[in-house]
C-alpha positions, 0 to 999 in steps of 0.5 A: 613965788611972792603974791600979795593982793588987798586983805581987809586991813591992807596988804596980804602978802604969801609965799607959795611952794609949787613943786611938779606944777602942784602947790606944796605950801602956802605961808602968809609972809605978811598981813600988818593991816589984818585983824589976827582972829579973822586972818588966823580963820581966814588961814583954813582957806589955805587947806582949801587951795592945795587940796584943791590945787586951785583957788576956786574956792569958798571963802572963809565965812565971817573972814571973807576980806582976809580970806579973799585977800589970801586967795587973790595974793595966791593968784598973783604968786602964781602968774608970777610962776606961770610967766617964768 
């Protein structure tokens, strides 16, 4: 499933396995807008989110649009999934 929500620079867009009703993986397919140091910091977010298996989580400190982003593109993929 495809999510994309506003990052710091623009949009953040991520595509999020889901297997069994659990998330298996999350990949940043896009983020044109956002500065490479804070999104590759904002990325550890995503270690977060599956071992959690939600994205109640912190953000990133120092990255906290782009992490923000990333979450908040997460819950957007996964309504998708949910209204299928």
């Amino acid at each position: 499933y495809t999510g994309s929500a506003q990052g710091f620079g623009g949009a953040i867009e991520v595509q999020v396995t889901l297997k069994d009703d659990e998330i298996t993986d999350i990949q940043v397919t896009s983020a044109s807008g956002e500065d490479s140091t804070y999104l590759s910091q904002a990325q550890s977010v995503i270690s977060s989110i599956i071992s959690a298996q939600s994205t109640d989580v912190d953000t990133v400190s120092g990255a906290t649009f782009s992490s923000t982003g990333i979450i908040n593109a997460v819950v957007d993929a996964l309504g998708k999934a949910e209204n299928e």
